[in-house]
N, C-alpha and C positions, 0 to 999 in steps of 0.2 A: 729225336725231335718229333714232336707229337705230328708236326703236317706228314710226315714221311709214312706214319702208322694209320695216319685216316685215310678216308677216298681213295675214289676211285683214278685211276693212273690222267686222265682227261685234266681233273680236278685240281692233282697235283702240279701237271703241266701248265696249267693256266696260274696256281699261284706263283709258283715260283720264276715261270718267266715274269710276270710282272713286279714281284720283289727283284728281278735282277734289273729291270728297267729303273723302278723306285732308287735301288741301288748307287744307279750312276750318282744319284745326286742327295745320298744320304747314307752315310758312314754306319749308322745305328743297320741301316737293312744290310747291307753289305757285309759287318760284320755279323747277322743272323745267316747267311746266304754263306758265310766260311764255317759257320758252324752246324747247317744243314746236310753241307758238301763231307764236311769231314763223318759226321755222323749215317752216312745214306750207305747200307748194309749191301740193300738190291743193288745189282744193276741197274734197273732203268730208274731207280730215283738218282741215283750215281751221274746218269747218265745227264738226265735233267737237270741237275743243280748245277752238273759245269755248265751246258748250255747256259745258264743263268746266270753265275759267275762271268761268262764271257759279255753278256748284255750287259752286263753293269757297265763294262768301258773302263775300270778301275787296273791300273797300271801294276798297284799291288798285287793284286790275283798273278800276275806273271809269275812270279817263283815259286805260289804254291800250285800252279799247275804245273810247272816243270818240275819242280819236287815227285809230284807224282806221273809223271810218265817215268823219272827213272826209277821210280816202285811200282811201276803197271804193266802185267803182260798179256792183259787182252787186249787184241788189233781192233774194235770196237771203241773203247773207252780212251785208248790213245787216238786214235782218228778226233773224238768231241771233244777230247783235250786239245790237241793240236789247230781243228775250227776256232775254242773259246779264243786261244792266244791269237791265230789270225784276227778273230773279232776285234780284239783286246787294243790289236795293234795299228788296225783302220780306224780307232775310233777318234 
């Protein structure tokens, strides 16, 4: 995904939290924001897009993030998976 390959990590972080906000309330972002996630190589884009994932508040997001904790074995990346669903599940 092109946002993942440009800018600077700041950059990234501010778009994509606010595509997961947008998210909540538009299907069209939300599903860009499953497609950024699946696509994010790095870690810390990785890291970001769940963050972003979980801001959406999207009920959906549940299975694919628990899809991926049980294909994840860094204590990092399951910790901001585990957060997103916390989020997921307050909202």
């Amino acid at each position: 995904m092109k946002i993942l390959k440009t800018g600077e990590y700041e950059e990234k972080k501010l778009t994509l939290l606010a595509m997961g906000r947008a998210a909540a309330g538009s299907d069209a972002v939300y599903n860009q924001l499953v497609q950024i996630l699946q696509a994010a190589e790095q870690k810390e884009d990785r890291l970001l897009a769940i963050e972003a994932v979980g801001l959406s508040g999207k009920s959906a997001a549940l299975s694919q993030l628990e899809f991926m904790i049980e294909r994840n074995s860094d204590p990092q990346v399951e910790e901001a998976i585990r957060k997103a669903i916390r989020t997921i599940r307050n909202s």
